[in-house]
DRENMIKE-839850 format. One record per atom (N, C-alpha, C, CB): residue in three letters; x, y, z. Coordinates in steps of 0.05 Angstrom, whole numbers, plus 5000, padded with zeros to 4 digits. Glycine has a CB too. Example, Ala and Ser with C-alpha at 12.3 -4.5 7.8 and 13.67 -1.06 7.14 Angstrom:
<sites>
ALA526448865156 ALA524649105156 ALA526449345156 ALA522649115181 SER525749555142 SER527349795143 SER525850015157 SER528249885114 
</sites>
This chain:
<sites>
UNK976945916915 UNK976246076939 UNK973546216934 UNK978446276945 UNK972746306915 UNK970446516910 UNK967746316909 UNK971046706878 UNK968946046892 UNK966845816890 UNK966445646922 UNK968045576864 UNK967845796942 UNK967145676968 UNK965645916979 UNK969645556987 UNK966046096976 UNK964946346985 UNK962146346983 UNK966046576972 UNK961446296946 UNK958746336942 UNK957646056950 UNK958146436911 UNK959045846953 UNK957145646960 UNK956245676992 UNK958445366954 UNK958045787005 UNK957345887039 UNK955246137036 UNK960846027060 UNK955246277018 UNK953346527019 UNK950646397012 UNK954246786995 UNK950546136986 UNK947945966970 UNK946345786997 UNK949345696939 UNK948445707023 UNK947345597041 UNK946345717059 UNK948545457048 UNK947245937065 UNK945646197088 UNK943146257076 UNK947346537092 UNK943346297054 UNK941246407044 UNK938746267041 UNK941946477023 UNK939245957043 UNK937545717043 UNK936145697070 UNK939245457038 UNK939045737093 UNK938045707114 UNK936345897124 UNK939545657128 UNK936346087116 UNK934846367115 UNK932346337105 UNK936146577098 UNK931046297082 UNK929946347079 UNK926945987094 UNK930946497054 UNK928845817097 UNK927645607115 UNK927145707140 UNK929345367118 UNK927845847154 UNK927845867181 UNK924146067176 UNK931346067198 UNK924946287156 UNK922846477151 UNK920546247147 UNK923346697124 UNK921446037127 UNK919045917127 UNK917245757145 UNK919345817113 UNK919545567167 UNK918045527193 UNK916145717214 UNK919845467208 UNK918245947200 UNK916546197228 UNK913646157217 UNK917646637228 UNK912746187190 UNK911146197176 UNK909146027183 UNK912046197157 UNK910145787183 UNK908345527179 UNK907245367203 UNK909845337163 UNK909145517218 UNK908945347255 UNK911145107250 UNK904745157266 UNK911344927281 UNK912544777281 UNK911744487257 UNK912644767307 UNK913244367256 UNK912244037233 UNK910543947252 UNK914843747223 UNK909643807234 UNK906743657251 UNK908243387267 UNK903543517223 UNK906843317289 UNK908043077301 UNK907742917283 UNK907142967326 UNK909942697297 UNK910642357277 UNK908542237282 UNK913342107286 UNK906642207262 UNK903741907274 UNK904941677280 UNK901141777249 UNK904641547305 UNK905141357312 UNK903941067294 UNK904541417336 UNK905940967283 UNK905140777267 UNK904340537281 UNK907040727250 UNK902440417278 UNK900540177290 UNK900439887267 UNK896940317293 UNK900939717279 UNK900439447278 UNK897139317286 UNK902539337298 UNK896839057269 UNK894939037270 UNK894838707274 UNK893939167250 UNK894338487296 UNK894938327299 UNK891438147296 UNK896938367322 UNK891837937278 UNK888337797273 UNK887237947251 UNK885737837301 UNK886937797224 UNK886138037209 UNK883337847204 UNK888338147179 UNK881937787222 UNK879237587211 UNK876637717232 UNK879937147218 UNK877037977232 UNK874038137234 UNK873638397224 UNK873238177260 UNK871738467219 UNK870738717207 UNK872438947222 UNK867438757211 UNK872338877252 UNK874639157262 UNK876539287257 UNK875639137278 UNK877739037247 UNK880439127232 UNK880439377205 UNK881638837218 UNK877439347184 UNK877439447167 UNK876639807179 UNK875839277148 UNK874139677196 UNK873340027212 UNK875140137226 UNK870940057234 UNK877140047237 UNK879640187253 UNK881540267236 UNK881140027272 UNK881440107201 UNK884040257194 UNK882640497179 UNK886340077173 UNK880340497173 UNK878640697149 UNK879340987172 UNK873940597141 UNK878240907200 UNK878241147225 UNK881041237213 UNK878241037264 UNK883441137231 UNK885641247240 UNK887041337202 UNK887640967263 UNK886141167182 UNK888141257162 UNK886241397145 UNK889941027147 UNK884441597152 UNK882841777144 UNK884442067141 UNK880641767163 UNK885042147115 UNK887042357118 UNK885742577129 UNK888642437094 UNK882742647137 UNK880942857151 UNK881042807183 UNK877542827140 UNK882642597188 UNK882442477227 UNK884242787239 UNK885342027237 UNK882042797261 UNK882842997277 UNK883742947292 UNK881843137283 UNK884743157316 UNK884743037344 UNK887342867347 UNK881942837349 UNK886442677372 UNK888342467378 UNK888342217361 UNK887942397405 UNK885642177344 UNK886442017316 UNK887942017293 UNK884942007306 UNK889242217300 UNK890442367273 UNK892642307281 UNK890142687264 UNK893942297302 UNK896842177306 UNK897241807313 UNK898042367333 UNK894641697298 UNK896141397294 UNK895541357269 UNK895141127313 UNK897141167251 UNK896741087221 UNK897640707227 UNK899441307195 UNK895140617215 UNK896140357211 UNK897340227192 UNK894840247215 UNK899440117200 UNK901640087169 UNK902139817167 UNK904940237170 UNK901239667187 UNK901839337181 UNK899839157196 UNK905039247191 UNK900338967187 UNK898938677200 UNK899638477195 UNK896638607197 UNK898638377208 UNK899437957211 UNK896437777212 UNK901337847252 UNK896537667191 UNK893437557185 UNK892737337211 UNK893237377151 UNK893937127221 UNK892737007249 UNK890936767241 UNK890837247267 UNK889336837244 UNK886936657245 UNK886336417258 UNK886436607224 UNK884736307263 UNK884336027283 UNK882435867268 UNK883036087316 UNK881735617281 UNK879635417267 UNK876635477273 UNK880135107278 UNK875835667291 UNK873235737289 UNK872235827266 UNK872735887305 UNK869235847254 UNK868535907226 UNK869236217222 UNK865235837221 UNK867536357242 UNK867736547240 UNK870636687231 UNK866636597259 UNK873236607240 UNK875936667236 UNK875936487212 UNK878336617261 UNK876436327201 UNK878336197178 UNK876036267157 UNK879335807180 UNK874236277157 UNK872036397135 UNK872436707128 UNK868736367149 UNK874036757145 UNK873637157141 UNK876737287141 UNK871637337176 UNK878837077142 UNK882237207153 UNK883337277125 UNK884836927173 UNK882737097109 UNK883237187070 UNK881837427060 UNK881636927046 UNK879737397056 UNK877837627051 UNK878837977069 UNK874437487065 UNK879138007086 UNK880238177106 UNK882138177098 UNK880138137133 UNK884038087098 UNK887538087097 UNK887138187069 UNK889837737100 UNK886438097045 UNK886338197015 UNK885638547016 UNK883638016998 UNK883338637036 UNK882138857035 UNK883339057047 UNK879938837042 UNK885538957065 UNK887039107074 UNK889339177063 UNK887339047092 UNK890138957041 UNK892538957017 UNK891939196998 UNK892538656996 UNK889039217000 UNK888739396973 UNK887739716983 UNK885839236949 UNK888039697017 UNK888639997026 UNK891040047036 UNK887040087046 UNK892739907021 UNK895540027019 UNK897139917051 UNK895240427014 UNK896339737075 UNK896939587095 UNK899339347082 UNK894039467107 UNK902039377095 UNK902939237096 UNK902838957099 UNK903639317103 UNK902738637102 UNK902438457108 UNK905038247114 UNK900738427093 UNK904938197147 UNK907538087149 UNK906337917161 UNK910038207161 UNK908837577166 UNK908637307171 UNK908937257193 UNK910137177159 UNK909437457218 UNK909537397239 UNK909037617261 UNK911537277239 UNK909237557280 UNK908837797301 UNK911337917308 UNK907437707329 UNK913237857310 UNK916037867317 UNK916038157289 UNK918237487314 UNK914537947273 UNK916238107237 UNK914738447244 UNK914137897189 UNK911938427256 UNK910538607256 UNK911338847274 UNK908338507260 UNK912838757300 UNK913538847321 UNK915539057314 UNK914338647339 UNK917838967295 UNK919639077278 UNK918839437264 UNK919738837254 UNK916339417256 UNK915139587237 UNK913839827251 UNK913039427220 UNK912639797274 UNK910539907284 UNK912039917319 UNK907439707277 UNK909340177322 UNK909740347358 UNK908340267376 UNK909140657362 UNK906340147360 UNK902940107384 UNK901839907360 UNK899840497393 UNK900839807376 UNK898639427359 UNK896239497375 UNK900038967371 UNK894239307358 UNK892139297366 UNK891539037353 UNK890639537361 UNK890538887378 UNK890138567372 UNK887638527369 UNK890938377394 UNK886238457344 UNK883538457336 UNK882838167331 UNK883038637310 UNK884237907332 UNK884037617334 UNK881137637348 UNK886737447353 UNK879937617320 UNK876137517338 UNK876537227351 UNK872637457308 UNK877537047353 UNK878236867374 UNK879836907391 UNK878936687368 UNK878036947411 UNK879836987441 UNK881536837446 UNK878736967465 UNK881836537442 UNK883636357454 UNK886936377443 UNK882336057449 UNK887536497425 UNK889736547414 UNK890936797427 UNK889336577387 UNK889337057446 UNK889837257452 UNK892737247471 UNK887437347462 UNK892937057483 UNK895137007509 UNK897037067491 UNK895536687528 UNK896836787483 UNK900436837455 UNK900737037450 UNK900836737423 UNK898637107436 UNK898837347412 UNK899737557431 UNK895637457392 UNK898837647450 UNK899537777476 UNK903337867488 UNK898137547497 UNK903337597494 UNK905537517502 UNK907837717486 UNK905737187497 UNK908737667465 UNK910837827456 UNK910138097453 UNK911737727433 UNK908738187442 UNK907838427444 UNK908738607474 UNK904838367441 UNK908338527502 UNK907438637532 UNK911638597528 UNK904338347565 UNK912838377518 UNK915338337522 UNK917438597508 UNK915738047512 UNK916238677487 UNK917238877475 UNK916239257489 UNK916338787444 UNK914439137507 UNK914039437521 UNK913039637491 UNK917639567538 UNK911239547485 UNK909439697462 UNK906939707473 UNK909339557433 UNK905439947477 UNK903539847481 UNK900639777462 UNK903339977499 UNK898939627471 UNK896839547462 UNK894139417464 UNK897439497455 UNK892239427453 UNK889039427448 UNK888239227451 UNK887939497424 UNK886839037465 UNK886638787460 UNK883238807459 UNK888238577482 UNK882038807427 UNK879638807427 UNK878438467444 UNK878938867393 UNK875238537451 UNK874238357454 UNK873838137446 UNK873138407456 UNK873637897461 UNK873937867480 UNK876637927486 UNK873037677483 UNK877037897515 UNK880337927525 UNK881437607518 UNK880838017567 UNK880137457528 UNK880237217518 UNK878237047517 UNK881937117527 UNK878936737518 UNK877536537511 UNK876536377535 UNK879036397494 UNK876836447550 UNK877136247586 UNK877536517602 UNK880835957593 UNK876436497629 UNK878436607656 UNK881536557661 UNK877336477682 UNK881436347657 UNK884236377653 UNK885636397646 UNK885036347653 UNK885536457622 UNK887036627598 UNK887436897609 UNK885336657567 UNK884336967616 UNK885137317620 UNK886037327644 UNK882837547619 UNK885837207665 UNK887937177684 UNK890837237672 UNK887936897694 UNK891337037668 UNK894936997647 UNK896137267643 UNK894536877607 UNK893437377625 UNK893637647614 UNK894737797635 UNK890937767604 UNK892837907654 UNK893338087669 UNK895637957691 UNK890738197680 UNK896737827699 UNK898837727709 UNK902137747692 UNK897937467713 UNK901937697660 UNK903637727644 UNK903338017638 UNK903437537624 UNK902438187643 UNK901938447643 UNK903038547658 UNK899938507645 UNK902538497686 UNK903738617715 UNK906638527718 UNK901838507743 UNK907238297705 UNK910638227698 UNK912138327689 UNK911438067685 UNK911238497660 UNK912538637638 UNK912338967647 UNK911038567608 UNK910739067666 UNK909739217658 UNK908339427636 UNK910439227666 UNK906439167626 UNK905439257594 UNK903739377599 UNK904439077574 UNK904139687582 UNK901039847582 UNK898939677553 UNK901840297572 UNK897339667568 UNK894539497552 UNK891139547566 UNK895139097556 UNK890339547550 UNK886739617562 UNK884539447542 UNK885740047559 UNK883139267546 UNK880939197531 UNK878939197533 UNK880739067526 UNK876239217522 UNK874139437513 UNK872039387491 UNK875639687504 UNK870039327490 UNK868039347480 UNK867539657461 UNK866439287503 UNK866739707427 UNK865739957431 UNK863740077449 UNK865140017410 UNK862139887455 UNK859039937464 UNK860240177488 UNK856839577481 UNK862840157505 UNK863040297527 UNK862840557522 UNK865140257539 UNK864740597505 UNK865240837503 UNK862441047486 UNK868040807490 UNK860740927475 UNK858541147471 UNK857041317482 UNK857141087463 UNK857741587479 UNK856941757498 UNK854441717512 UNK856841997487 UNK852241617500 UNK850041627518 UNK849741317532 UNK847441717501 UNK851941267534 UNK852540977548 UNK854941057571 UNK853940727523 UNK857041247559 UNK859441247582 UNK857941497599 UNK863241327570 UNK855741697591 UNK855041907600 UNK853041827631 UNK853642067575 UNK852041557626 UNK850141457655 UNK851241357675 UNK848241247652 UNK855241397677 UNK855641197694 UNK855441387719 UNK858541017690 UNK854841207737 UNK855441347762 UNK853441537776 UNK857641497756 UNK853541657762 UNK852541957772 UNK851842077746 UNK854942147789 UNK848742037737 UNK848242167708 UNK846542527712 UNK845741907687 UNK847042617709 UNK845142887712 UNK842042827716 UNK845443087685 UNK840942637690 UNK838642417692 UNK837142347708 UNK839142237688 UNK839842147724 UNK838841987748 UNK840042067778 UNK839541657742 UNK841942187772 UNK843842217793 UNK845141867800 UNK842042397822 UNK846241867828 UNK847741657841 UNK845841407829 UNK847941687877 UNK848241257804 UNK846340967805 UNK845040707826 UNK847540837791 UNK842540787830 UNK842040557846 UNK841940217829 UNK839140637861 UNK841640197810 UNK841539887795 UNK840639977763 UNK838739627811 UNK841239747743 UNK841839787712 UNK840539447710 UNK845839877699 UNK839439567687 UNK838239307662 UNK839539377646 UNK835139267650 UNK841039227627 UNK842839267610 UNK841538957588 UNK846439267628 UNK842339077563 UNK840038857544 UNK842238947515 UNK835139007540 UNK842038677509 UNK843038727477 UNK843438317454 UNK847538967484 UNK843738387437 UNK843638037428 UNK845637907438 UNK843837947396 UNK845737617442 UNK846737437453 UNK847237267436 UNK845537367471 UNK848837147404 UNK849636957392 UNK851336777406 UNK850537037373 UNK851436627411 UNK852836377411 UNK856136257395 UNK850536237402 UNK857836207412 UNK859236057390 UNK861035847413 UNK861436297365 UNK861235607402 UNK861435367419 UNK863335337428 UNK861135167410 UNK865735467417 UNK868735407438 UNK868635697452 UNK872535347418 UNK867035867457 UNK867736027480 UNK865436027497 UNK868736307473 UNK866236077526 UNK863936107543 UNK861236217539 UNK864636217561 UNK859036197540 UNK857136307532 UNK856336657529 UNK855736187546 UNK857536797543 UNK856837057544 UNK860137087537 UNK855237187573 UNK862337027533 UNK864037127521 UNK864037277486 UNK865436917526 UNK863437197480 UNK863037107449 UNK861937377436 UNK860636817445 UNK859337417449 UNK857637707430 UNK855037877469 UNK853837447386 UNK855937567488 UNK853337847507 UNK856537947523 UNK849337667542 UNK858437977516 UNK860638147532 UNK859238447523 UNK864438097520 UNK858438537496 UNK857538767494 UNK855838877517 UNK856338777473 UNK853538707511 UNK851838807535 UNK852138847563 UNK850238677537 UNK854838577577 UNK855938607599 UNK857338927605 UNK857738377598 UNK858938937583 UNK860539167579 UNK858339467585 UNK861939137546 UNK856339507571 UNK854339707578 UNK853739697610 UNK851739647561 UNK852539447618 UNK852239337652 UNK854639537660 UNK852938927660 UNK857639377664 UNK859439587680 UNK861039817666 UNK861739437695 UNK859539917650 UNK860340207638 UNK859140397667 UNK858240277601 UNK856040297664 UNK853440437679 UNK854040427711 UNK850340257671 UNK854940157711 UNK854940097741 UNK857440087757 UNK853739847746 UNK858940077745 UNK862839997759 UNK862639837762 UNK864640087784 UNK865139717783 UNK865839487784 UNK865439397819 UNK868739477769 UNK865239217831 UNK863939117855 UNK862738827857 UNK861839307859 UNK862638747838 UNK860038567835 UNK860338297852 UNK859538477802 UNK859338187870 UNK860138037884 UNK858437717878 UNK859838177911 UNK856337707877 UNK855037477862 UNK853737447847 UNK854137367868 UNK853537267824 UNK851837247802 UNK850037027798 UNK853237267783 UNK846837027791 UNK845136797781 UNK844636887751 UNK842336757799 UNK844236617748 UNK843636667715 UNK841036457709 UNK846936557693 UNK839336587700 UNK836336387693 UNK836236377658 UNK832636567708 UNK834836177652 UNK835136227622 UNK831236037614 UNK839236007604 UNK830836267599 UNK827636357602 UNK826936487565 UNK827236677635 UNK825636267550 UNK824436437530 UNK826736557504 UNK822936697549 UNK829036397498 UNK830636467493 UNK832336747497 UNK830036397479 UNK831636797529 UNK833436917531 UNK834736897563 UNK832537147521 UNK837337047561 UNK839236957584 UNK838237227605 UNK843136927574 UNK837737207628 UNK837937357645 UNK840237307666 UNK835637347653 UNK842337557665 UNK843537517690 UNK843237767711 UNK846637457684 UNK843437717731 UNK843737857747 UNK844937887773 UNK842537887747 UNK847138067783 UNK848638097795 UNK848338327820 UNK850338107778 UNK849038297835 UNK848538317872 UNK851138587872 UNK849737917897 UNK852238757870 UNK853938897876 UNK854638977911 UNK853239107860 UNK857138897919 UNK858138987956 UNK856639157968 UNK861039157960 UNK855339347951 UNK853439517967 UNK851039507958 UNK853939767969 UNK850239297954 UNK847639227958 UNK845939247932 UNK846639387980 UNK846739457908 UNK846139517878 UNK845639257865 UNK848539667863 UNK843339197852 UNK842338927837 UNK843739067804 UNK837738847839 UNK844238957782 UNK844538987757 UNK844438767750 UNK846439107749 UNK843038817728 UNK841438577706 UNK842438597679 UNK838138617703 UNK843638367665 UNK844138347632 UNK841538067624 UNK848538227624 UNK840838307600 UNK838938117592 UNK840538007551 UNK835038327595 UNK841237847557 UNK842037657526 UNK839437547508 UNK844037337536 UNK839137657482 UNK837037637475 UNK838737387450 UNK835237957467 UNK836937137447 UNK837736957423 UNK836236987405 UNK837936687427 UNK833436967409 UNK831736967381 UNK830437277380 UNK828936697382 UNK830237287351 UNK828837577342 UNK831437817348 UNK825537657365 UNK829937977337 UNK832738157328 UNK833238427350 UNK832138297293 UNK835238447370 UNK835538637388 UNK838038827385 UNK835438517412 UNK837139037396 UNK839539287389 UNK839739287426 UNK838239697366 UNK842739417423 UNK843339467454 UNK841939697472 UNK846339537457 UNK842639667493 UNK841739897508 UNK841139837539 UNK839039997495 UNK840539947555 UNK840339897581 UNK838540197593 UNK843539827593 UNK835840087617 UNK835440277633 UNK836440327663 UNK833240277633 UNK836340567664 UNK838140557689 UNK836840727715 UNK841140677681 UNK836540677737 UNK836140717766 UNK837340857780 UNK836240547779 UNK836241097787 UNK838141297810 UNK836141407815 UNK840841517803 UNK837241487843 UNK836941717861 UNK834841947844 UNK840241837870 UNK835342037835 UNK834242237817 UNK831742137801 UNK836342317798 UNK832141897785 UNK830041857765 UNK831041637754 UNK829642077745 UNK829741547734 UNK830241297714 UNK830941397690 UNK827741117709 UNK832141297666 UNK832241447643 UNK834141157624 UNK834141797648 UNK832941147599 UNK834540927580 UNK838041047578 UNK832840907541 UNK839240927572 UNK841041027556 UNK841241137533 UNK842140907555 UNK844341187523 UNK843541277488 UNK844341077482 UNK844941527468 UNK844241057457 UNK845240857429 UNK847540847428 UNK844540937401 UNK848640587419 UNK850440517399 UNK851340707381 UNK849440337385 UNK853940857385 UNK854441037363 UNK857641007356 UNK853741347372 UNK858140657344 UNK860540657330 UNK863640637336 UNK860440847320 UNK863740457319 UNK867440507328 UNK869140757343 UNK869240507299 UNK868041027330 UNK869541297327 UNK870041277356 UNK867941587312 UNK868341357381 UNK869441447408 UNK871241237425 UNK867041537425 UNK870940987410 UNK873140727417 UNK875440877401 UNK872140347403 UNK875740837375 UNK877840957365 UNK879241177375 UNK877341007346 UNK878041427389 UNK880141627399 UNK880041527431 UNK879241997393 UNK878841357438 UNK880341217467 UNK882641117457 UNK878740977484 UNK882840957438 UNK885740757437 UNK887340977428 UNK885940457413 UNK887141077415 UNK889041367407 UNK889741457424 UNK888041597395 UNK889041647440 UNK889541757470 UNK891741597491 UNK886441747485 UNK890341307492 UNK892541077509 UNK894841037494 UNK891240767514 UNK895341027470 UNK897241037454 UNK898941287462 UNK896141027428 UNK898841427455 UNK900341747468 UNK900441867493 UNK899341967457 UNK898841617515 UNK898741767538 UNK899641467556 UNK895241947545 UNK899141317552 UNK900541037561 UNK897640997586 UNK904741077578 UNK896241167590 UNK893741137612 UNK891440957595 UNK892241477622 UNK891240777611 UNK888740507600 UNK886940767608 UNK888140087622 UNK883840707586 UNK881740897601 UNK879640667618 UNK879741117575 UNK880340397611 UNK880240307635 UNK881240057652 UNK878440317637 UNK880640107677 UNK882739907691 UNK883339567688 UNK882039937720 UNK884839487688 UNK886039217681 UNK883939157701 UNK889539127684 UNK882839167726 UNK881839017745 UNK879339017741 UNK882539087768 UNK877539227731 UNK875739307722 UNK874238967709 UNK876739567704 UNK875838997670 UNK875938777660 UNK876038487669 UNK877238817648 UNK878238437682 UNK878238197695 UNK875338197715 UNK881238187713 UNK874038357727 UNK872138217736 UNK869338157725 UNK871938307757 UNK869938357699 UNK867538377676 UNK867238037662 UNK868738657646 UNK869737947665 UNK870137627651 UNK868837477674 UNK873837497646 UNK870337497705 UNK869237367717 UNK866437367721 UNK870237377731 UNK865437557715 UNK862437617720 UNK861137407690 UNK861638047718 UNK861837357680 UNK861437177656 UNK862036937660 UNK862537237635 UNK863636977676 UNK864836557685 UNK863336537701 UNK868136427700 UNK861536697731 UNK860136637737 UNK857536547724 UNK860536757747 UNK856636717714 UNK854436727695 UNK853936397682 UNK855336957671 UNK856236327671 UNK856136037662 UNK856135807698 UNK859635977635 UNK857635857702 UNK857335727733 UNK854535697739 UNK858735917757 UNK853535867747 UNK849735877758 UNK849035707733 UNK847436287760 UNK848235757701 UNK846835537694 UNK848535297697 UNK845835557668 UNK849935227703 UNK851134927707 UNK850034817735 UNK854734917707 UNK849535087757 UNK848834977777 UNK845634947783 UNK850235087795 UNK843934997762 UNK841335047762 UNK840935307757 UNK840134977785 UNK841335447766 UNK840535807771 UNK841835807809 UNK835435897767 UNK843435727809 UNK844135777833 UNK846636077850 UNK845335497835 UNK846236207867 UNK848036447866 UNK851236377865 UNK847336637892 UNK852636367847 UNK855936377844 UNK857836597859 UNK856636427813 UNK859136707870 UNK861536847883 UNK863136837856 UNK863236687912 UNK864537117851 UNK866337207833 UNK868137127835 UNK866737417831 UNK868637097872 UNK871237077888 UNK872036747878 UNK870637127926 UNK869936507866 UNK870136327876 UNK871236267847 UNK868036197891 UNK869936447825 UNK870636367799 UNK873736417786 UNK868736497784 UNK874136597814 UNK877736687808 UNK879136567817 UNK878936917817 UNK878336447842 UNK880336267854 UNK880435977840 UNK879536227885 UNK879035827827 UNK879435717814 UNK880735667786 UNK878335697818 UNK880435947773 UNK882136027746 UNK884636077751 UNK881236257730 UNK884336177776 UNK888636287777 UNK890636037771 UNK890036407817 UNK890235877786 UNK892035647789 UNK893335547758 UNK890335397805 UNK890735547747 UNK891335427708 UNK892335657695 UNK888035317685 UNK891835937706 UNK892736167693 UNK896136167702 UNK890836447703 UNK897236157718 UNK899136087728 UNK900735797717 UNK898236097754 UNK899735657709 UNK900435497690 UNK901335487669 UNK899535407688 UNK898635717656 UNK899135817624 UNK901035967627 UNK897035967607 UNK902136127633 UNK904436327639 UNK907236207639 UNK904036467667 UNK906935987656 UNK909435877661 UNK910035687622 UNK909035627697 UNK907535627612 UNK907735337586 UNK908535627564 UNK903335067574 UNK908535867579 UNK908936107547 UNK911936027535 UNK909136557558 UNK912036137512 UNK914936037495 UNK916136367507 UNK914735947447 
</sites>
């Protein structure tokens, strides 16, 4: 009896002096949402896990940790040359490594699909949107229009929260000109410029000028109703007609060495943009959508940022002739609607 007494008096006293210590310390810190990592065959993977598993991450970075992945990879060079190397470097920052997506899905709250080959993105997609997790689908969205069709259709099925994104958007002196800049005021039209590499199984501006596209409708929104594309001096000029009448121009540079950027047209004045400043303000966007389930930006948005690229290839096939957005969608749905139905 006395040895139950004092063990009931040894537990008050515990609980006592714990409670003093919460008052003390504040509440525990939230659970970081543990993240998955799907494609381990680009550099993103390594700068997104250094961001989020930085034990100094503030903010809304501080509540995701990436704890696993699934290496992926495809037959393009760029992927099977780089999915070993990556996958190893991520072994030795303490990243889990699992054999499947299913295995990965198990582990983790939120993924982020970094497969530098777009054409694998649907699949890779697919289970993920089925488990109602949400997630990142770095650039490209995919490999075709009609893939990202697929996407956003297998999206609107599941109701999967997902948003994909270029860093280039989110840099302040890039997301700071849209619209309405203090600068320029109301944008009247944008030159948007940055390098243009090449790679042969994806559409031509899919690949590396989506960046620059991505700056284009950071600056300008979305509207764009027809596109020509001339190709002059190794480099690609496109340019696009917006519903109200707004011209915007991407210029794809191949030879000699170009950094991004774009000038921009308003009401007010003219003024460049800023620079390129890094993974970090992409990183506390995907953070934020992670804990807030809000894309920062719209599924519809993207889908016409692709089409504006399917056009883009359209005009040089047709000479330099003006393409409809409208025309490049109506043609992709049907096969996108296909791919959906051939998913496992």
């Amino acid at each position: 009896m006395i040895h139950r007494i004092l063990f009931i008096l040894m537990m008050a006293t515990i609980a006592t002096h714990g409670n003093l210590a919460s008052a003390q310390n504040g509440p525990p810190p939230a659970k970081r949402l543990r993240a998955g990592m799907i494609g381990l065959d680009t550099s993103h993977v390594i700068a997104f896990t250094q961001i989020f598993n930085d034990p100094k991450a503030s903010g809304d970075i501080a509540g995701v940790q990436v704890v696993a992945g699934f290496p992926g990879g495809s037959d393009i060079p760029d992927s099977k040359n780089r999915v070993r190397g990556y996958t190893e470097e991520l072994q030795k920052m303490g990243i889990e490594i699992v054999e499947s997506i299913p295995k990965l899905l198990e582990k983790v709250d939120v993924v982020l699909l970094e497969s530098v080959d777009g054409h694998p993105h649907l699949e890779q997609a697919a289970p993920v949107f089925r488990s109602g997790k949400p997630v990142f689908i770095d650039k490209p969205l995919a490999g075709s229009l009609a893939d990202a069709l697929a996407i956003y259709e297998l999206g609107k099925k599941h109701r999967a929260k997902w948003f994909s994104s270029s860093s280039l958007r989110f840099s302040p002196g890039i997301l700071g000109m849209r619209l309405d800049s203090p600068k320029t005021g109301p944008v009247t039209g944008c030159e948007a410029w940055g390098p243009c590499p090449l790679e042969p199984s994806h559409p031509d501006l899919f690949w590396y000028g989506i960046h620059g596209v991505e700056i284009l409708y950071t600056i300008m929104g979305p509207g764009c109703e027809r596109v020509v594309r001339v190709n002059t001096a190794g480099t690609d000029l496109v340019a696009g007609t917006w519903k109200d009448g707004r011209v915007g121009t991407f210029r794809g540079i191949r030879r000699g060495k170009s950094d991004f950027g774009a000038m921009v047209f308003g009401e007010k004045g003219i003024a460049l943009s800023g620079e390129y400043a890094g993974y970090q303000p992409l990183a506390a966007e995907v953070a934020r959508f992670f804990k807030t389930g809000e894309p920062p930006v719209s599924a519809e948005e993207t889908i016409e940022l692709m089409a504006f690229m399917e056009a883009a290839d359209e005009s040089k096939r047709r000479g330099g002739a003006p393409v409809p957005l409208a025309e490049v969608l109506e043609k992709a749905r049907g096969e996108a609607l296909r791919k959906i139905e051939g998913l496992r």
